[in-house]
PASEBA-1860 file (N, C-alpha, C; in nm, 3 decimals):
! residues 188
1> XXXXXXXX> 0.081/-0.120/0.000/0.000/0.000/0.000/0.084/0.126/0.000 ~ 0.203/0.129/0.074/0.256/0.284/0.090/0.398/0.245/0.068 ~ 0.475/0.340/-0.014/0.564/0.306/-0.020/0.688/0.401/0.027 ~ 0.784/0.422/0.078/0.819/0.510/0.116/1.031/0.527/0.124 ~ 1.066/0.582/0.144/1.193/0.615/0.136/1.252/0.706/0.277 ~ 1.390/0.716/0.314/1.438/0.732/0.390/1.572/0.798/0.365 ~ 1.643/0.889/0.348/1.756/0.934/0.349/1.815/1.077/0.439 ~ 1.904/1.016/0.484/1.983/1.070/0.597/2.163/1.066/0.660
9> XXXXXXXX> 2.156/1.172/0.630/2.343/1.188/0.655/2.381/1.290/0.767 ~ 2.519/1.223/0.851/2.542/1.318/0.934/2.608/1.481/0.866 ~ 2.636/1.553/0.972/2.694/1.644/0.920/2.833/1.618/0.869 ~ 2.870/1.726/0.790/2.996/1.723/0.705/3.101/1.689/0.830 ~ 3.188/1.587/0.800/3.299/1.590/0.859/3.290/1.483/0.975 ~ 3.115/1.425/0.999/3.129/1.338/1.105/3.073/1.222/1.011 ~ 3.082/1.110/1.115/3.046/0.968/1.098/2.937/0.941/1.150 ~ 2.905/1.004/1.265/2.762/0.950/1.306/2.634/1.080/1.291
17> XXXXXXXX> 2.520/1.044/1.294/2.439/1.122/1.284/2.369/1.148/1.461 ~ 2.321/1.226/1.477/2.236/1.268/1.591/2.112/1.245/1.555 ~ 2.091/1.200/1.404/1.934/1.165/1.405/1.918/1.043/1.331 ~ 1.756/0.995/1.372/1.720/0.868/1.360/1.554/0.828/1.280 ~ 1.539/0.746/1.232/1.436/0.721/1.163/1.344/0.590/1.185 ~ 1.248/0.556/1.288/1.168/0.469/1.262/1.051/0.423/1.171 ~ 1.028/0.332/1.098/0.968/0.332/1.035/0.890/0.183/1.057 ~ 0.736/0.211/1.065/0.656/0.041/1.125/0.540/0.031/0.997
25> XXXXXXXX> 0.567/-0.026/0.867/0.404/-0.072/0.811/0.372/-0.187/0.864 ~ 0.223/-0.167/0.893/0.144/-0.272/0.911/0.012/-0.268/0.885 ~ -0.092/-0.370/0.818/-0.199/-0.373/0.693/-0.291/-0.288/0.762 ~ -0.306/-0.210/0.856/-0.388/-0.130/0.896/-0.394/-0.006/0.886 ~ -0.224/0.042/0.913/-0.184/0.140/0.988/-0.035/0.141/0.934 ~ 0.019/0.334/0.955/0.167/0.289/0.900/0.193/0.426/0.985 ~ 0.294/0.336/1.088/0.354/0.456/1.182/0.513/0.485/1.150 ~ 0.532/0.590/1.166/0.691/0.679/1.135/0.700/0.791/1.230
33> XXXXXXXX> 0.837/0.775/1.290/0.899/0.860/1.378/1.020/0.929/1.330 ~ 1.111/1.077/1.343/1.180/1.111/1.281/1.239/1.150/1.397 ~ 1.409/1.155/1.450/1.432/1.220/1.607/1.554/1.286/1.526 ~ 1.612/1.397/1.581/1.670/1.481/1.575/1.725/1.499/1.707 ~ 1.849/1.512/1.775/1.901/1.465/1.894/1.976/1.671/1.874 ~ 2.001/1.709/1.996/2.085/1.872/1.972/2.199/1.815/1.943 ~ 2.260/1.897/1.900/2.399/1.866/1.856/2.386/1.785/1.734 ~ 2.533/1.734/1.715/2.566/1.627/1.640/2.647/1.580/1.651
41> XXXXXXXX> 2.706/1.433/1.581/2.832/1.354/1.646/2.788/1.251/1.764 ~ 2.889/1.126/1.784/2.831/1.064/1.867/2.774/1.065/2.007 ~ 2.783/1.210/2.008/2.667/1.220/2.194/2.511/1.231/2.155 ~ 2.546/1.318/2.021/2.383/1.336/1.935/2.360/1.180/1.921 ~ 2.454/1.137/1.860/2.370/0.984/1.789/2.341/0.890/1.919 ~ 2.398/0.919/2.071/2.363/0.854/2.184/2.231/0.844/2.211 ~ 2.185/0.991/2.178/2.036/1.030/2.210/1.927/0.983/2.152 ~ 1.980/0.993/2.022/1.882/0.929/1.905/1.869/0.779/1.899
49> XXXXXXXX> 1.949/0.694/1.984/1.949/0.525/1.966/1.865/0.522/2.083 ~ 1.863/0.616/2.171/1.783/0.578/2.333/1.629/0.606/2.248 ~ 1.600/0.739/2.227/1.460/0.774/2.194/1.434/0.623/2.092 ~ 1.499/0.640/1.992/1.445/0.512/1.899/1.459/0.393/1.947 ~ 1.475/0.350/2.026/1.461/0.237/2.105/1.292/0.175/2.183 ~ 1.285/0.371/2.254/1.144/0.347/2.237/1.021/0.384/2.146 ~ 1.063/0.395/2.038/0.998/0.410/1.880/0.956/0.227/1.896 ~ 1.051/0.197/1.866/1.084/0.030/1.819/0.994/-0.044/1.887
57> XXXXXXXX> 0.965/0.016/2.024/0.927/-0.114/2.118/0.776/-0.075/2.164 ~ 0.752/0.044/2.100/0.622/0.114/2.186/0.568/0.185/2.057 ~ 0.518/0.168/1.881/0.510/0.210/1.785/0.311/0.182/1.830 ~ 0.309/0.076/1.878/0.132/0.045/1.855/0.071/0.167/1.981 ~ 0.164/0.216/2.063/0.109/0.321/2.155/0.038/0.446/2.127 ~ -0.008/0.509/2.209/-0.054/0.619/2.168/0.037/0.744/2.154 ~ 0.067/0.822/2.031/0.143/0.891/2.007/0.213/1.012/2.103 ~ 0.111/1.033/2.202/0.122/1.160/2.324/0.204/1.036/2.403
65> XXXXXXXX> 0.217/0.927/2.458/0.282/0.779/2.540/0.373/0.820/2.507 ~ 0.386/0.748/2.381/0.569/0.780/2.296/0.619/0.921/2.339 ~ 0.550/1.038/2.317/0.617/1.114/2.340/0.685/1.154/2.468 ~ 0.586/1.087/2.606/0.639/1.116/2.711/0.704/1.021/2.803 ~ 0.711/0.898/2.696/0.806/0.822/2.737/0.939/0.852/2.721 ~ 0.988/0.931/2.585/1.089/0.961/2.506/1.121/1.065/2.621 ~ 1.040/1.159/2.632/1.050/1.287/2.767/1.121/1.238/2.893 ~ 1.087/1.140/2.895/1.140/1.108/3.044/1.242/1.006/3.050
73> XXXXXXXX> 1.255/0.893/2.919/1.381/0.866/2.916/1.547/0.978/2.863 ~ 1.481/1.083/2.827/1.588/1.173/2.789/1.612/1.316/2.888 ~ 1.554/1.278/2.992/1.596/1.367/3.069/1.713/1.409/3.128 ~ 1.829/1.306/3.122/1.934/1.284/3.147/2.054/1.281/3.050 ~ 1.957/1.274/2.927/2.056/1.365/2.781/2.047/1.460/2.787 ~ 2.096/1.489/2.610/2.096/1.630/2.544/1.932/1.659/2.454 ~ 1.893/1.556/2.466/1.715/1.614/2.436/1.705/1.601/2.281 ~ 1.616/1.612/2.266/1.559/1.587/2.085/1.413/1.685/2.110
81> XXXXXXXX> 1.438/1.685/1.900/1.345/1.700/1.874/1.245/1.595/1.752 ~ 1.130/1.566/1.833/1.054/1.388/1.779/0.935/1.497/1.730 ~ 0.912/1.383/1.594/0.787/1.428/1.522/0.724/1.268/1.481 ~ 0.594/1.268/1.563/0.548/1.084/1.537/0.416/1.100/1.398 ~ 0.382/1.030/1.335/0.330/1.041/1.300/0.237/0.844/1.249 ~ 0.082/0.873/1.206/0.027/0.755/1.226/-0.051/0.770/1.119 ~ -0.077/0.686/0.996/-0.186/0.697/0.906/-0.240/0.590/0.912 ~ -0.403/0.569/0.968/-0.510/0.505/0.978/-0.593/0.504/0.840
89> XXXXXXXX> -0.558/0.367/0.759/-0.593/0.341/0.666/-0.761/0.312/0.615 ~ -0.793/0.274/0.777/-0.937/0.250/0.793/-1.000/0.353/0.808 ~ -0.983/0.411/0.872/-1.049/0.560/0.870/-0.974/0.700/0.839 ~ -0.879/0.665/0.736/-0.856/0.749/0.630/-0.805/0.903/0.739 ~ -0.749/0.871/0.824/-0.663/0.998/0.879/-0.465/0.981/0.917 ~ -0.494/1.106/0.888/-0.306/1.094/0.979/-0.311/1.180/1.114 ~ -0.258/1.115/1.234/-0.237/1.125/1.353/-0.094/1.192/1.328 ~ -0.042/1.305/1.421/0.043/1.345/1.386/0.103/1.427/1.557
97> XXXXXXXX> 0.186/1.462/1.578/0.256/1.520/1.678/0.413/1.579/1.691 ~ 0.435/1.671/1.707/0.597/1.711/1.698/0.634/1.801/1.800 ~ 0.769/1.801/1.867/0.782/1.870/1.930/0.931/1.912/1.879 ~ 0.928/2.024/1.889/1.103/2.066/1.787/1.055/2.065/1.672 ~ 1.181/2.104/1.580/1.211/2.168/1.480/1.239/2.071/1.336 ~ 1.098/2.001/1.351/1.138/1.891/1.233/0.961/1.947/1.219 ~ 0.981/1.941/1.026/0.888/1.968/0.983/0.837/1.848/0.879 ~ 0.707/1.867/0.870/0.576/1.790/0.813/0.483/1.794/0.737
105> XXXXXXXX> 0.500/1.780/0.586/0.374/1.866/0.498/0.325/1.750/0.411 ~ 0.194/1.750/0.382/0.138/1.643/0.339/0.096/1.690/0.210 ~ 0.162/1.684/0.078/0.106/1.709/-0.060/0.017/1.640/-0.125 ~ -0.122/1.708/-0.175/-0.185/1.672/-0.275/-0.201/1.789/-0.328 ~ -0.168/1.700/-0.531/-0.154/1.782/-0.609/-0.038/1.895/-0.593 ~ -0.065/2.035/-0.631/0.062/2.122/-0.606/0.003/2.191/-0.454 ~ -0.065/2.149/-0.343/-0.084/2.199/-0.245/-0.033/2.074/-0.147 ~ -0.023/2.182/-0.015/0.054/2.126/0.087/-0.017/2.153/0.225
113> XXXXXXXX> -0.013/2.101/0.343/-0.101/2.115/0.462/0.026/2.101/0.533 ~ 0.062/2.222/0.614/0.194/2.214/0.686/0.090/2.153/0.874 ~ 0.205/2.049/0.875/0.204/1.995/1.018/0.223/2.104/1.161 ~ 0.186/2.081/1.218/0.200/2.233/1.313/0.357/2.129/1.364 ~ 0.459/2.205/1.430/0.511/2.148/1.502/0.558/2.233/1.649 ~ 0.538/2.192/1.741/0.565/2.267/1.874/0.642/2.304/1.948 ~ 0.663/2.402/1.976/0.806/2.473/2.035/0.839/2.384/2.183 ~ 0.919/2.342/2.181/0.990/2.260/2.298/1.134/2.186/2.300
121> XXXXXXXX> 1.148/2.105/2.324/1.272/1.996/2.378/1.248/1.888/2.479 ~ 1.210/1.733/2.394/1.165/1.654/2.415/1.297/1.552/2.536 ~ 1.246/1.555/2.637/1.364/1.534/2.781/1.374/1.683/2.830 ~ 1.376/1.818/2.811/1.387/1.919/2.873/1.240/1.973/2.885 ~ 1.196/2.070/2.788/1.089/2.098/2.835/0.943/2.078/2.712 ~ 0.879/1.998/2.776/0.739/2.008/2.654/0.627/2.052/2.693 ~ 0.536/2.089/2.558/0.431/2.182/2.566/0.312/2.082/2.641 ~ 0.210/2.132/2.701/0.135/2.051/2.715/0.018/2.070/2.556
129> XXXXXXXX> 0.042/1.930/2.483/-0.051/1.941/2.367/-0.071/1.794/2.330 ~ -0.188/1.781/2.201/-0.263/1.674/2.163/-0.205/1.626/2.004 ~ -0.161/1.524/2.008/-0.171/1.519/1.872/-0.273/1.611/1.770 ~ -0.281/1.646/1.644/-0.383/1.654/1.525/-0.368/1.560/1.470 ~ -0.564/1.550/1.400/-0.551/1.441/1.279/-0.610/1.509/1.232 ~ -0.563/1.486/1.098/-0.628/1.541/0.936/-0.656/1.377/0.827 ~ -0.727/1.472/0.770/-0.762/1.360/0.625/-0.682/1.303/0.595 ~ -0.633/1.161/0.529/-0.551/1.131/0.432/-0.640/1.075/0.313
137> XXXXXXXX> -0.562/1.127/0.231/-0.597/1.077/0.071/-0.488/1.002/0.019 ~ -0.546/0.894/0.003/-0.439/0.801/-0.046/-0.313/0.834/-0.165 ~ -0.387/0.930/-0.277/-0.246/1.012/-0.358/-0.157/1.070/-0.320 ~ -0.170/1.118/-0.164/-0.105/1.185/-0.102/0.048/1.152/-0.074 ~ 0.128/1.288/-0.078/0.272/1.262/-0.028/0.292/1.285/0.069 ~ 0.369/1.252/0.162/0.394/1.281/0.308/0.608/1.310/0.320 ~ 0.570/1.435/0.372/0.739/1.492/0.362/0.770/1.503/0.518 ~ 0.816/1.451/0.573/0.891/1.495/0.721/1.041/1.545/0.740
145> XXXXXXXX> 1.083/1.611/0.755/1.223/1.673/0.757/1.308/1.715/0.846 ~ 1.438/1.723/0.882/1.470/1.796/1.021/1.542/1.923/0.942 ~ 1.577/1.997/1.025/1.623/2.104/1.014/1.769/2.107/0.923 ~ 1.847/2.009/0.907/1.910/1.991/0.828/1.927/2.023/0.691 ~ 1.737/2.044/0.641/1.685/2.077/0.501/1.653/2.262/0.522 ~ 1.708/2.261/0.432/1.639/2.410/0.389/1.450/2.408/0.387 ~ 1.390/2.520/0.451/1.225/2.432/0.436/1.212/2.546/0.361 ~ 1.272/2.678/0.224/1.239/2.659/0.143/1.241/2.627/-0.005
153> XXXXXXXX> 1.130/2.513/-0.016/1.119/2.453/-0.145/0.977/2.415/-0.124 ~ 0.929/2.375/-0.250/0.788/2.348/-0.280/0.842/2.245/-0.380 ~ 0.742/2.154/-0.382/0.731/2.023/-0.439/0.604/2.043/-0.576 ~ 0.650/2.042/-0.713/0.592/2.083/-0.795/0.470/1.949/-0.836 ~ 0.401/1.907/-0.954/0.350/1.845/-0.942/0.443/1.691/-1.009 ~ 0.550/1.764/-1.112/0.636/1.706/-1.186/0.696/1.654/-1.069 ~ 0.784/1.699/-0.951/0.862/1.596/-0.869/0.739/1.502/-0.802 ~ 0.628/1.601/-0.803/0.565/1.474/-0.697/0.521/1.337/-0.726
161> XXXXXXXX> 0.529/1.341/-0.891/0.471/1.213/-0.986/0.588/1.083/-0.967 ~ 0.704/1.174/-0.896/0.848/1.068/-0.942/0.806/0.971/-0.747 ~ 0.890/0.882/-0.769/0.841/0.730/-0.663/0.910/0.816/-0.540 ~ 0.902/0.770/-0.405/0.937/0.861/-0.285/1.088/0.836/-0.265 ~ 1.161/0.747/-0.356/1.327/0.761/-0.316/1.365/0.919/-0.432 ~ 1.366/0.923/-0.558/1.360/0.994/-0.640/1.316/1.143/-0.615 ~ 1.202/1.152/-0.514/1.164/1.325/-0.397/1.285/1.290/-0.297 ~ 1.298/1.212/-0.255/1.366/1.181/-0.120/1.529/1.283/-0.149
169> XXXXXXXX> 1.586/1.173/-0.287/1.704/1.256/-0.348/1.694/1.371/-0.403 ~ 1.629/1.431/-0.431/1.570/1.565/-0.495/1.557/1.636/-0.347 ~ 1.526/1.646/-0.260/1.500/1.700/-0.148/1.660/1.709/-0.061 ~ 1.731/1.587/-0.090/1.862/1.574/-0.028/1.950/1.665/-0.088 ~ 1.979/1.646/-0.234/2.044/1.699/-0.335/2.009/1.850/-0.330 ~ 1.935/1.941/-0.285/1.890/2.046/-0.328/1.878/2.139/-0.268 ~ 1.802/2.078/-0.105/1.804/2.141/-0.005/1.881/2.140/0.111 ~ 2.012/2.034/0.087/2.059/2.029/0.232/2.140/2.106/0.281
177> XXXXXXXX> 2.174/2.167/0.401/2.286/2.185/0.503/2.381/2.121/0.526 ~ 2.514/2.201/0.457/2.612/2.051/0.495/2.633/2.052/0.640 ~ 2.596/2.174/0.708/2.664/2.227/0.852/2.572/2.139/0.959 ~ 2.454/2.131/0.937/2.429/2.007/1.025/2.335/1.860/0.974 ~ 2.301/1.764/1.089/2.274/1.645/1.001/2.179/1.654/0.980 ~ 2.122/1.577/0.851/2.010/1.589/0.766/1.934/1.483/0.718 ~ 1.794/1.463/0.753/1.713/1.383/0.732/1.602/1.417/0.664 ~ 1.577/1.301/0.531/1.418/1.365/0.497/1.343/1.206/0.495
185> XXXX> 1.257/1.203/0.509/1.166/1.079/0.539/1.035/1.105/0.395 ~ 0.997/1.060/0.314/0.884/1.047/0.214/0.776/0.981/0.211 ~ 0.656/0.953/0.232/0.580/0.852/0.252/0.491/0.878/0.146 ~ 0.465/0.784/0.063/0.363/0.777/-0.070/0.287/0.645/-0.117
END
């Protein structure tokens, strides 16, 4: 049903990244997490194996859970910023939540529905808030990003026709920061 892509590099000059990518399909439902750890280098990438650890083990939870599980196992790091997200195939919505500076826009056609994402630091300090759900339409593209990407670009209708590794590299290639690490996640 969904097919999707993943690309992500640390910053120039290091080996490890500070950020991380879960990704769970299953015939119902298709959950994805994106973490972004401060910094970068391996104290960042410390942060990002703890949070995704509980991505991995706690994906069927409720998305506000995850988040304050992640909160309270990273209290004793350097903190992230997590953006979860959930598309309910049965009832045709995406569940969505972010805290930090990773962004989320869901394309149909040449329009886009930007994800709110919430000012905080997930282990230091978070907002008190609720996931949103919006529509999904199955044509739909789904872009999640960290700050690594330049956020501006617009996705024409010509890139959006190409398969989600092909946006994925187009998004890498075009928009990135070599100065810090960079993740874009595609879901189609």
């Amino acid at each position: 049903r969904i097919k999707y892509s993943v690309m992500s590099f640390p910053k120039q000059g290091e080996t490890l990244s500070g950020e991380a990518v879960y990704i769970k399909p299953l015939p119902s439902s298709f959950f994805w997490g994106v973490i972004d750890a401060l910094g970068h280098g391996s104290d960042a990438n410390v942060t990002a194996v703890k949070a995704l650890s509980i991505l991995e083990n706690n994906y069927n939870k409720s998305l506000m859970w995850i988040i304050n599980q992640c909160h309270d196992a990273l209290k004793k790091e350097r903190g992230a910023a997590i953006s979860l997200g959930r598309i309910d195939f049965g009832a045709k919505t995406v569940e969505y939540i972010s805290i930090g500076n990773i962004e989320t826009r869901i394309y149909s056609g040449e329009r886009f529905i930007h994800l709110h994402s919430n000012n905080g630091t997930v282990g230091a300090v978070i907002p008190n808030v609720n996931p949103v759900v919006v529509p999904y339409i199955r044509s739909s593209c789904i872009v999640s990003f960290t700050d690594g990407i330049s956020q501006r670009f617009d996705l024409d209708r010509n890139v959006l026709a190409k398969s989600p590794q092909e946006i994925a590299y187009y998004i890498i290639n075009s928009f990135r920061r070599d100065y810090d690490d960079t993740t874009v996640v595609v879901v189609k």
